[in-house]
N, CA, C and O atoms as CSV, one atom per row, in Angstrom:
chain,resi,resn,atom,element,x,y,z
A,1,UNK,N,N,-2.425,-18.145,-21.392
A,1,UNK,CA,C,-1.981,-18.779,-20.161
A,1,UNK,C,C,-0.593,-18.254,-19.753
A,1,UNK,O,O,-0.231,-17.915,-18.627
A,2,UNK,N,N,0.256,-18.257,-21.141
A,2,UNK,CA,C,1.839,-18.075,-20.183
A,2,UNK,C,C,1.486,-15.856,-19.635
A,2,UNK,O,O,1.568,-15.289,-18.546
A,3,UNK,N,N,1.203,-15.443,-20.731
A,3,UNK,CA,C,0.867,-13.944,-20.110
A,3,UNK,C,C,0.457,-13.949,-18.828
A,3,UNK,O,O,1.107,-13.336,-17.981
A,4,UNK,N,N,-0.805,-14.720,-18.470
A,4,UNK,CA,C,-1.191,-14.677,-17.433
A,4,UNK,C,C,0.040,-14.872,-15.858
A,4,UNK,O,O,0.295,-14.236,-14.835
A,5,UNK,N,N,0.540,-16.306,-16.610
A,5,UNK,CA,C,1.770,-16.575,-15.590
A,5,UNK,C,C,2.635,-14.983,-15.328
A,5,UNK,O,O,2.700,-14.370,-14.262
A,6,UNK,N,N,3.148,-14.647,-16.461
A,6,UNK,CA,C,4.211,-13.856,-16.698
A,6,UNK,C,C,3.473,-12.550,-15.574
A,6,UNK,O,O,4.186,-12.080,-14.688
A,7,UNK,N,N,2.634,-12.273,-15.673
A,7,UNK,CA,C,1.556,-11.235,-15.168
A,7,UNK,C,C,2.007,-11.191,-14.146
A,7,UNK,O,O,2.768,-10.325,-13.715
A,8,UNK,N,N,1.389,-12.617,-13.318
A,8,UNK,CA,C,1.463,-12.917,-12.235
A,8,UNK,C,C,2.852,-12.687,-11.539
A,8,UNK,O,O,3.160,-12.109,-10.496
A,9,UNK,N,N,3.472,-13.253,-12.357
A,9,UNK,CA,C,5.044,-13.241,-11.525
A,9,UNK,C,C,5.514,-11.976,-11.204
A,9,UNK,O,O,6.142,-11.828,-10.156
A,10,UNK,N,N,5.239,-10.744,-12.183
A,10,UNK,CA,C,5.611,-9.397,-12.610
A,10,UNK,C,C,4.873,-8.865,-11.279
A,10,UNK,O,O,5.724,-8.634,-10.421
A,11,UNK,N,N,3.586,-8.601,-10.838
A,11,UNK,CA,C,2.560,-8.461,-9.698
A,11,UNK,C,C,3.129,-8.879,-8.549
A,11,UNK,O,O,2.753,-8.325,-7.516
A,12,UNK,N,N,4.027,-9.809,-8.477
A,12,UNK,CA,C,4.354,-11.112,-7.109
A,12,UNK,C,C,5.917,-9.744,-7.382
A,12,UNK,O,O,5.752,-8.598,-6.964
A,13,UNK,N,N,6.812,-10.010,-7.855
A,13,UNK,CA,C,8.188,-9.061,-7.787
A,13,UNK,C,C,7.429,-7.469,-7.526
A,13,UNK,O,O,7.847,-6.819,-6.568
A,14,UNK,N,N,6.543,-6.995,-8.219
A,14,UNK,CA,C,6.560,-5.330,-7.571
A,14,UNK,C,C,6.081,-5.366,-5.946
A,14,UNK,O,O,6.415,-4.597,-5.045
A,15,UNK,N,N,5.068,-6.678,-5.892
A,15,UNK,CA,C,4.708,-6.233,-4.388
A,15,UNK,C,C,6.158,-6.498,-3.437
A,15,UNK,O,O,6.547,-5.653,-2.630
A,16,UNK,N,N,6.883,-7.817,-3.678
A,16,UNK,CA,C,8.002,-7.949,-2.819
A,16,UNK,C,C,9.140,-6.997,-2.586
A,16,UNK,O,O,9.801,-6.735,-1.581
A,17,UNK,N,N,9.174,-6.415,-4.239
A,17,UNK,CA,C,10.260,-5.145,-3.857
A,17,UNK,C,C,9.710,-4.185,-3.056
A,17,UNK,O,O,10.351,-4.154,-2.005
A,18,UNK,N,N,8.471,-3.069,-3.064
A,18,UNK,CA,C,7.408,-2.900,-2.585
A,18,UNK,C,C,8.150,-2.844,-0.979
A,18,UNK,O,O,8.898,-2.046,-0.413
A,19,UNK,N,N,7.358,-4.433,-0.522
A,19,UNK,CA,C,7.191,-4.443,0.866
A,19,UNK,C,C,9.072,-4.676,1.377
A,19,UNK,O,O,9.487,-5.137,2.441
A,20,UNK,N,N,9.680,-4.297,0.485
A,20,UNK,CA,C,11.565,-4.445,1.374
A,20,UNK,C,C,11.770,-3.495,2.144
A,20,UNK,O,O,12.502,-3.448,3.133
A,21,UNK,N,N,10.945,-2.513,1.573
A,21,UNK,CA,C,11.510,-1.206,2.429
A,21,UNK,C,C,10.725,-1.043,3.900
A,21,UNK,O,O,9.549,-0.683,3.942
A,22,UNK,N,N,11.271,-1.256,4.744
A,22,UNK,CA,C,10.633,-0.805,6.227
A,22,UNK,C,C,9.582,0.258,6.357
A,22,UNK,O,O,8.527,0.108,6.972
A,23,UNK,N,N,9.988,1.427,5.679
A,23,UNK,CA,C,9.190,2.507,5.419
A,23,UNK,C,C,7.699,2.074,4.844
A,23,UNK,O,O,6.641,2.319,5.424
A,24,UNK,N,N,7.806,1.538,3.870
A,24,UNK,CA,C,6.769,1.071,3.234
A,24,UNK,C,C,6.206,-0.059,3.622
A,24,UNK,O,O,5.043,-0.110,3.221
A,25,UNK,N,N,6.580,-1.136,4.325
A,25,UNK,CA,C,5.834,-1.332,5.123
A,25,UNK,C,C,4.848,-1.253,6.754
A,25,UNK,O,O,3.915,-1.749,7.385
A,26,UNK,N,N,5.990,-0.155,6.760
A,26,UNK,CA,C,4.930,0.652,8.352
A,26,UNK,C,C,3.869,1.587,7.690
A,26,UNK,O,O,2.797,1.901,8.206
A,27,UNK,N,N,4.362,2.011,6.385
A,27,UNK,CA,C,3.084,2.496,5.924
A,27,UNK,C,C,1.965,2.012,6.033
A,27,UNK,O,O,1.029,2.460,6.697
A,28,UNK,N,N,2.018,0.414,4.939
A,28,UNK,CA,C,0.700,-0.650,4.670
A,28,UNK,C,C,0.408,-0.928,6.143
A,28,UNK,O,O,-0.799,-1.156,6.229
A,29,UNK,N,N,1.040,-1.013,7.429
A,29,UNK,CA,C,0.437,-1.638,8.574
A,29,UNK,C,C,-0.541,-0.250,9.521
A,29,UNK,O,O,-1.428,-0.526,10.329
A,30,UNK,N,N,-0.194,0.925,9.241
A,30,UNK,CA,C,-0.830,2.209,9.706
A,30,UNK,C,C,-2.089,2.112,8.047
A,30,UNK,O,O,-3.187,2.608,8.299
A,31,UNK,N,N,-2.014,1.815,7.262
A,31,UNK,CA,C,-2.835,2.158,6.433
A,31,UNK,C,C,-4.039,0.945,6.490
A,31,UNK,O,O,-5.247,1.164,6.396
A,32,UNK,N,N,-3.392,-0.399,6.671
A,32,UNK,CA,C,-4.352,-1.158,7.233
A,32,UNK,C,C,-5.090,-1.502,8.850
A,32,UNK,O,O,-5.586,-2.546,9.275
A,33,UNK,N,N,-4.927,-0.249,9.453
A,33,UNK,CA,C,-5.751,0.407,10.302
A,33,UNK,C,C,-6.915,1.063,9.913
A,33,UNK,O,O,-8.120,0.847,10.045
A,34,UNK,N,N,-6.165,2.001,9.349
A,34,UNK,CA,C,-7.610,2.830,8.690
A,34,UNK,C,C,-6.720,3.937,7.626
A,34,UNK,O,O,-5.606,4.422,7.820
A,35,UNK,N,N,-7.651,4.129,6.454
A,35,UNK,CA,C,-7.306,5.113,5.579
A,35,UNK,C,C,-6.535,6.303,6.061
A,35,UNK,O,O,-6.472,6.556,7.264
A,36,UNK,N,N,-5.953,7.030,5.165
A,36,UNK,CA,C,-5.226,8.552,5.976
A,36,UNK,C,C,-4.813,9.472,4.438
A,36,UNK,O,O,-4.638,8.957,3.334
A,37,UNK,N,N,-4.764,10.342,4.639
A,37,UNK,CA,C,-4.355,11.347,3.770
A,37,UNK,C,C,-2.630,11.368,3.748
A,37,UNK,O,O,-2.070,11.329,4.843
A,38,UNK,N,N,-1.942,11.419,2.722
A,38,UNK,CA,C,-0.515,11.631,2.969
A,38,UNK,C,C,0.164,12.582,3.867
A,38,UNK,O,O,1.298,12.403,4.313
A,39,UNK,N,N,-0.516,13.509,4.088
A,39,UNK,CA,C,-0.136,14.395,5.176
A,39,UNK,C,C,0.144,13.455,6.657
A,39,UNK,O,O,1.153,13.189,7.310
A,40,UNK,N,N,-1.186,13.155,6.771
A,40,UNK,CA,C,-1.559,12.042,8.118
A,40,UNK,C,C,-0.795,11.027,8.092
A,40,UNK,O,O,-0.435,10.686,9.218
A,41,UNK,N,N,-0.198,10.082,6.818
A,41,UNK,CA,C,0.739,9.339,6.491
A,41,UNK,C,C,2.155,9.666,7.198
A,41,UNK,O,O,2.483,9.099,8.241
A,42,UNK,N,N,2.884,10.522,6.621
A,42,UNK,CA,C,4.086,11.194,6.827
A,42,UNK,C,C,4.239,11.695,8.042
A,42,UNK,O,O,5.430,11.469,8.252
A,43,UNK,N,N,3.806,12.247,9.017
A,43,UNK,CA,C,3.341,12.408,9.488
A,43,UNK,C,C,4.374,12.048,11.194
A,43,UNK,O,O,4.826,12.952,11.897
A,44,UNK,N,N,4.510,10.659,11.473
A,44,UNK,CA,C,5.596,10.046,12.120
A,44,UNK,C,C,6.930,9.444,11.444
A,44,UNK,O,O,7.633,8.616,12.023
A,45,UNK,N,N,7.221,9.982,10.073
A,45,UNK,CA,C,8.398,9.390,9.885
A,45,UNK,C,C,9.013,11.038,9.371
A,45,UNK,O,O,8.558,12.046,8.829
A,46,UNK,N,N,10.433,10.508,9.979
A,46,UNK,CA,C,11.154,11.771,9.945
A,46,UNK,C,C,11.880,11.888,8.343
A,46,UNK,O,O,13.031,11.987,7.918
A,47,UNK,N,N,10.872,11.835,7.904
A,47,UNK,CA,C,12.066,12.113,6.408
A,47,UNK,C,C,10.671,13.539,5.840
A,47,UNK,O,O,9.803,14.151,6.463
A,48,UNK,N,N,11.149,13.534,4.325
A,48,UNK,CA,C,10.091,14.504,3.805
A,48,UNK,C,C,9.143,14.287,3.439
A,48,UNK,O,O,8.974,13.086,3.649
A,49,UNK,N,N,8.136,14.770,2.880
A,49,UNK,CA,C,6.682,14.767,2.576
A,49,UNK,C,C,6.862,14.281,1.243
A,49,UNK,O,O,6.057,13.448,0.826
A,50,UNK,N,N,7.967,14.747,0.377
A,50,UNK,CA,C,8.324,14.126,-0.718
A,50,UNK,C,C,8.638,12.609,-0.756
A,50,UNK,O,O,8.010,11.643,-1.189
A,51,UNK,N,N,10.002,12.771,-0.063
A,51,UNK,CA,C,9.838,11.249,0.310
A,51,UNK,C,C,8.644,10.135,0.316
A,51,UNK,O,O,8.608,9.128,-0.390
A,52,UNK,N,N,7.894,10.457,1.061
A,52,UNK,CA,C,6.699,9.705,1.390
A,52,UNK,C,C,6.114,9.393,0.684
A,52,UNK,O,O,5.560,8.295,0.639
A,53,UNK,N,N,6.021,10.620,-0.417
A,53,UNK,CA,C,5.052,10.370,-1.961
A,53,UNK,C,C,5.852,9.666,-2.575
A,53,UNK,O,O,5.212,8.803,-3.176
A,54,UNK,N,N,7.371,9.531,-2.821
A,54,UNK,CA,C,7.629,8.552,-3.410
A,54,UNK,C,C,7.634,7.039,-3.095
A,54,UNK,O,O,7.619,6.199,-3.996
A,55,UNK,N,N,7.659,6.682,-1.608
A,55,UNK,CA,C,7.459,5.427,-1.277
A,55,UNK,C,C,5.714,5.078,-1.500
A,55,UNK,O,O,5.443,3.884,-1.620
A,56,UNK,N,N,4.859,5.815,-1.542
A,56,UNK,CA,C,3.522,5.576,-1.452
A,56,UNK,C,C,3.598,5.632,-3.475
A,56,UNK,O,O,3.243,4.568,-3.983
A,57,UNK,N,N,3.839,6.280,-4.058
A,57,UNK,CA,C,4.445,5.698,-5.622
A,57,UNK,C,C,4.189,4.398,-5.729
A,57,UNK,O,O,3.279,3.743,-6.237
A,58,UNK,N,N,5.307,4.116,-5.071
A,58,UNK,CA,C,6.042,2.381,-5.375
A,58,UNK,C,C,4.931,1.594,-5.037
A,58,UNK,O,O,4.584,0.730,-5.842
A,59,UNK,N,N,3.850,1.850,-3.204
A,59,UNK,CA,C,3.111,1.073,-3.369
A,59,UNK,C,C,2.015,1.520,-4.647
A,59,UNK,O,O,1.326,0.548,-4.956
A,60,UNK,N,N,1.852,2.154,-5.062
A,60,UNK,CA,C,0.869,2.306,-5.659
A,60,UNK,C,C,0.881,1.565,-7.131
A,60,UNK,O,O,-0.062,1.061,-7.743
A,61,UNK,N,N,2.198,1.667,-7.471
A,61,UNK,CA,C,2.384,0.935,-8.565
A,61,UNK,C,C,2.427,-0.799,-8.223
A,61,UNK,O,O,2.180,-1.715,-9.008
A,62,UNK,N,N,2.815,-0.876,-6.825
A,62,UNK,CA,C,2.972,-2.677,-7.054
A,62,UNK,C,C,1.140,-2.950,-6.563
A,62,UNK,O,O,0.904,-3.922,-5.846
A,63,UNK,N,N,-0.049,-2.022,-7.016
A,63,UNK,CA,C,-1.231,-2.053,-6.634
A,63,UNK,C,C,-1.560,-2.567,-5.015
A,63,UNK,O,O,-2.479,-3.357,-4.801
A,64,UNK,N,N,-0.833,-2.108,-4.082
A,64,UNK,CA,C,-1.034,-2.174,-2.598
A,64,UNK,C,C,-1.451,-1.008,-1.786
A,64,UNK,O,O,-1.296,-0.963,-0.566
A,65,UNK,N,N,-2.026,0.008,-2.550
A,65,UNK,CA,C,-2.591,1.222,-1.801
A,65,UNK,C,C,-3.739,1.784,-3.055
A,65,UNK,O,O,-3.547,1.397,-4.208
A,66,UNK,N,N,-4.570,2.432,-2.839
A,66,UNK,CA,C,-5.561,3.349,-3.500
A,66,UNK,C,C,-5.679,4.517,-3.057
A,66,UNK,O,O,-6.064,4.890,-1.949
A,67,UNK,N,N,-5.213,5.318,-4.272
A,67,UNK,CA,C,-5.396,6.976,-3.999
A,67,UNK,C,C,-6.395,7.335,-4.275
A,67,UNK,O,O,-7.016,6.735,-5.153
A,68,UNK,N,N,-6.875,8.315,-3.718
A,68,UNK,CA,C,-7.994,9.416,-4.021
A,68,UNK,C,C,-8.008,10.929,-3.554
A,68,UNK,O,O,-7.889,11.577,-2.514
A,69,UNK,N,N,-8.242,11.145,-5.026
A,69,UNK,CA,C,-7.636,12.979,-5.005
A,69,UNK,C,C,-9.145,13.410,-4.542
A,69,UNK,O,O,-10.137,12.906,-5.067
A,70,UNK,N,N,-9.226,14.486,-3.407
A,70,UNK,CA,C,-9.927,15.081,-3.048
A,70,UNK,C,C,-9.957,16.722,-2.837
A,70,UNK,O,O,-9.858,17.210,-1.711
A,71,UNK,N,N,-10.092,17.465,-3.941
A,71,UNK,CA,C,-9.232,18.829,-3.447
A,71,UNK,C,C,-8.120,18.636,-4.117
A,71,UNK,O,O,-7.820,18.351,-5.276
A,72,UNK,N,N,-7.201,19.004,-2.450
A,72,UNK,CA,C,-5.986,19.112,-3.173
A,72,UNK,C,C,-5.131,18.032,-2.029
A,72,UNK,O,O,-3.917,17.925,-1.856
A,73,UNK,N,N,-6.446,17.192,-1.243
A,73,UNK,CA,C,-5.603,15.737,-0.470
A,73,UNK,C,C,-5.891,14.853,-1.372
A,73,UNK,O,O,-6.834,14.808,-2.161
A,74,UNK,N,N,-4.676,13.879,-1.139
A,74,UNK,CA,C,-4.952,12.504,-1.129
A,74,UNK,C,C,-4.453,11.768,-0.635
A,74,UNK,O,O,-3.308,11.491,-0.276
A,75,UNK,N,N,-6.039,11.146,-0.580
A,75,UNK,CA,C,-6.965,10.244,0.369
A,75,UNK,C,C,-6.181,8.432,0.139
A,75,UNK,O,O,-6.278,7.802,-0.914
A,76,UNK,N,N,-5.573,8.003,1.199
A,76,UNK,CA,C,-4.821,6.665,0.769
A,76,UNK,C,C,-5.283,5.422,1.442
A,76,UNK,O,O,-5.418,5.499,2.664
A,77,UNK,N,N,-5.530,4.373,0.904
A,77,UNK,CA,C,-6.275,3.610,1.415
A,77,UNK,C,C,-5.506,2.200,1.007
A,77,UNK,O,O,-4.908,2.123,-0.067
A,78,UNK,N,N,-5.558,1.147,1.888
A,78,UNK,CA,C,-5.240,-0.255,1.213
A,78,UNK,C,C,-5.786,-1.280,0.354
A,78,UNK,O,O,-7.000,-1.453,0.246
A,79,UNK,N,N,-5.130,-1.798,-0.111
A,79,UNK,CA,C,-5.805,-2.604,-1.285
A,79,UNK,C,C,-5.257,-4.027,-1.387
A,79,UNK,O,O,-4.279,-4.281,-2.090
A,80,UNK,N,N,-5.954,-5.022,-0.617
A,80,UNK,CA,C,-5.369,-6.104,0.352
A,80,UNK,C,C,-5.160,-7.381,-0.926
A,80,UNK,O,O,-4.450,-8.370,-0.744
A,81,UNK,N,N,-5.952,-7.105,-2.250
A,81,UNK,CA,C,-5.936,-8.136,-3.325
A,81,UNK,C,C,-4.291,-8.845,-3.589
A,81,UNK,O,O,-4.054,-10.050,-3.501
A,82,UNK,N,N,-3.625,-8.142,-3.809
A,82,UNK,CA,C,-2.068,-8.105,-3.792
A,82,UNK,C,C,-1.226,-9.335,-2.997
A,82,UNK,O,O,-0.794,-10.459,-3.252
A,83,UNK,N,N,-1.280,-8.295,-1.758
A,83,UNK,CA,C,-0.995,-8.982,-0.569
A,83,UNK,C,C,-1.632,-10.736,-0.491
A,83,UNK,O,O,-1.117,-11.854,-0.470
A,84,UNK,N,N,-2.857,-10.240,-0.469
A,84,UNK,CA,C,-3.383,-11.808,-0.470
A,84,UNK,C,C,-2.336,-12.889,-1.373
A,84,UNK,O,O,-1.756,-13.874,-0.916
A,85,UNK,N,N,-2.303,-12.443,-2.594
A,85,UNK,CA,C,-1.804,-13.161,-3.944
A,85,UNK,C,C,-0.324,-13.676,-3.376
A,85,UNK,O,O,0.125,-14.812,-3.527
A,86,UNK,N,N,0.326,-12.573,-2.688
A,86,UNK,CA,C,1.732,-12.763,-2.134
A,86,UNK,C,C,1.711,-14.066,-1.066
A,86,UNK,O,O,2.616,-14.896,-0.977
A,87,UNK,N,N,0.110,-14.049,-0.046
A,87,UNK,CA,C,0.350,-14.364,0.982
A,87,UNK,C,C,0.210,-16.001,0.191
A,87,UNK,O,O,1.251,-16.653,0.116
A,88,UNK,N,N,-0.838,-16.494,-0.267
A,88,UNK,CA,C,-0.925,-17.268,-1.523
A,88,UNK,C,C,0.457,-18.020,-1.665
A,88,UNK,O,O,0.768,-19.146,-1.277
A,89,UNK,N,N,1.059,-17.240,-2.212
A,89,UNK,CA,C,2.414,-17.998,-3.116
A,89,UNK,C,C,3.226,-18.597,-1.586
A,89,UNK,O,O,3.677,-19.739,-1.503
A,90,UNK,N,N,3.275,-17.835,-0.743
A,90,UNK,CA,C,4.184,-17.891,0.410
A,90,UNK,C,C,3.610,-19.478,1.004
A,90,UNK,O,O,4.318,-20.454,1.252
A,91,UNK,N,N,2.128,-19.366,1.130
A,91,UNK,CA,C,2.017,-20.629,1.493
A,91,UNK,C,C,1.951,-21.885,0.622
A,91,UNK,O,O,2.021,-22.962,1.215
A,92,UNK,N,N,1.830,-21.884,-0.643
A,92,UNK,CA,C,1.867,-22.619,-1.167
A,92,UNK,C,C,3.486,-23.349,-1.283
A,92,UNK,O,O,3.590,-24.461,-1.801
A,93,UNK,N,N,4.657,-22.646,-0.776
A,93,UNK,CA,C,5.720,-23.263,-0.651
A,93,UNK,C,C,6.046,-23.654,0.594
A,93,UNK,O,O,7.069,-24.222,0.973
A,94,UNK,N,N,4.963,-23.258,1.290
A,94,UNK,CA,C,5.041,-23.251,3.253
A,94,UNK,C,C,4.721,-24.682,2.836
A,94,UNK,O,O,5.743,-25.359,2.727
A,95,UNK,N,N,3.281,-25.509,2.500
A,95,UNK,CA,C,3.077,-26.226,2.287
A,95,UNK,C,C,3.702,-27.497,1.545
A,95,UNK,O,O,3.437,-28.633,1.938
A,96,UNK,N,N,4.548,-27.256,0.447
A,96,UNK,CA,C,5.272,-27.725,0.022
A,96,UNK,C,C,6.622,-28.272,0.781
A,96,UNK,O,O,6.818,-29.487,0.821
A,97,UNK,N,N,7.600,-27.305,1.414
A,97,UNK,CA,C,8.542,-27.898,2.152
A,97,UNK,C,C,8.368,-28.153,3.348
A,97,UNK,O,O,9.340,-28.579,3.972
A,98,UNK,N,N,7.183,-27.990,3.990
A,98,UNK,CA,C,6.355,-28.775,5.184
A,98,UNK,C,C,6.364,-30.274,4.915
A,98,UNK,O,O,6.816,-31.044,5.762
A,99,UNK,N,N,5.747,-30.821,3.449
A,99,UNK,CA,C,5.094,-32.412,3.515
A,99,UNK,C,C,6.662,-32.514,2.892
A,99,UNK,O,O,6.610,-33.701,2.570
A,100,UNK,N,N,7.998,-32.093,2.507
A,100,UNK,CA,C,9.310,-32.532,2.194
A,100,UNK,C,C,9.790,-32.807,3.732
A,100,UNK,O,O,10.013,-33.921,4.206
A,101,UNK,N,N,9.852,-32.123,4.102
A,101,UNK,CA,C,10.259,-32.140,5.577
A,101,UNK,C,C,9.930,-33.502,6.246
A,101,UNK,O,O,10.607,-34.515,6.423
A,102,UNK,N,N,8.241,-33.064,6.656
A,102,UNK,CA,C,7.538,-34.382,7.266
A,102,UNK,C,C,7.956,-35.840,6.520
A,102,UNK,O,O,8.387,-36.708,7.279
A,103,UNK,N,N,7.873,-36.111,5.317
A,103,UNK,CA,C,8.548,-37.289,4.653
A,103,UNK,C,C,9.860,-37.571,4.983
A,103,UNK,O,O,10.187,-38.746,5.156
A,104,UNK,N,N,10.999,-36.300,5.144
A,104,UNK,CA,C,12.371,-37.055,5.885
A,104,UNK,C,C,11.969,-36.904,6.913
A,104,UNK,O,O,11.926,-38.024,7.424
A,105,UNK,N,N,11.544,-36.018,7.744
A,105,UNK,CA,C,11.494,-37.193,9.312
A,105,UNK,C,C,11.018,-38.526,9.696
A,105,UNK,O,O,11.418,-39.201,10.646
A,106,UNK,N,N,10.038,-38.844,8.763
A,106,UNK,CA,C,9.044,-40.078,8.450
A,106,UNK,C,C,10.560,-41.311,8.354
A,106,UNK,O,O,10.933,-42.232,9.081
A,107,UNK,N,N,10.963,-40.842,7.364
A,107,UNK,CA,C,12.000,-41.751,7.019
A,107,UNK,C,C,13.406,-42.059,7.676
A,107,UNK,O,O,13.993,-43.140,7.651
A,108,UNK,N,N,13.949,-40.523,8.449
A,108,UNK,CA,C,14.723,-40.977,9.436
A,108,UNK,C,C,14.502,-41.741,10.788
A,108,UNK,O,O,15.398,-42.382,11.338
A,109,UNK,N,N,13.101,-41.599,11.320
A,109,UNK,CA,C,12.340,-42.323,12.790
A,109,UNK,C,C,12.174,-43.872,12.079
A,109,UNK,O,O,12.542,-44.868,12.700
A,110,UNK,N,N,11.673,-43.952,10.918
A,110,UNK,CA,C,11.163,-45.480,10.352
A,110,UNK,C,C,12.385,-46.593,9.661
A,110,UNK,O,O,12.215,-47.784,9.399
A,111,UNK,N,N,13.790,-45.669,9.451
A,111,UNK,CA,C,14.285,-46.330,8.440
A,111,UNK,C,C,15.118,-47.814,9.933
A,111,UNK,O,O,15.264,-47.585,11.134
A,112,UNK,N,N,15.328,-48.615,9.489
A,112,UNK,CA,C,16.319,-49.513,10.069
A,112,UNK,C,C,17.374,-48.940,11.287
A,112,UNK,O,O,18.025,-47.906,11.135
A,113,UNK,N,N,17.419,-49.549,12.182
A,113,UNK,CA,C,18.515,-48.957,12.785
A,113,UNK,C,C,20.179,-49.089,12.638
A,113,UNK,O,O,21.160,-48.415,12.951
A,114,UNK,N,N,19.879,-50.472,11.914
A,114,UNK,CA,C,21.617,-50.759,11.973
A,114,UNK,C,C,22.221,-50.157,10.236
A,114,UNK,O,O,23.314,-50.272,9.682
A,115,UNK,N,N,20.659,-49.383,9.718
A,115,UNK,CA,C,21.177,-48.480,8.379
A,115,UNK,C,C,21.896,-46.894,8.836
A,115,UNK,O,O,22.102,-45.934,8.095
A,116,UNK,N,N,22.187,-47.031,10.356
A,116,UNK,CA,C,22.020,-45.696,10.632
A,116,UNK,C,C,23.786,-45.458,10.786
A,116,UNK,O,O,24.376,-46.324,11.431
A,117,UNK,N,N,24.493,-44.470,10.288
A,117,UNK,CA,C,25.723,-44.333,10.414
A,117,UNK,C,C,26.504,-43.133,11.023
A,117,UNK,O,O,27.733,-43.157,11.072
């Protein structure tokens, strides 16, 4: 169980570092269009081809892209499991300081008026 946690948390930090970089995430939003070869990737951003492979690295390691060597391309594709897991955690605290919230407003509209200072 705690591995699992620990897992989890480790998976949740590579995707967030991951998605900090602007770069890398205009990647995942052109890649969750449709697949592309790193060439086709790089392609509109003005840095190097190197570059690119190293930000497509990072996703690859926080498991948010899938390569495939074809030849001598590769073929890059998204891999939305991740993301989901991220999107997951995000709401589960959306949810959380939503019904904190709703309870103090509950309590500032309901409480007494002459408690009010």
């Amino acid at each position: 169980m705690i591995n699992r946690m620990v897992e989890y948390q480790r998976d949740l930090d590579a995707v967030f570092a991951a998605v900090a970089d602007p770069t890398r995430r205009a990647i995942l939003a052109a890649l969750a269009r449709k697949p592309a070869t790193v060439t086709e990737i790089a392609r509109p951003f003005p840095v190097s081809l190197n570059a690119i492979s190293k930000h497509l690295m990072v996703l690859e390691r926080a498991g948010l892209i899938r390569r495939r060597v074809v030849g001598r391309e590769h073929h890059c594709s998204i891999e939305p499991k991740r993301l989901r897991n991220a999107a997951a955690w995000f709401d589960h605290y959306r949810r959380f300081w939503e019904e904190r919230l709703d309870f103090l407003e509950h309590h500032l509209v309901t409480r007494p008026k002459n408690s009010r200072s």
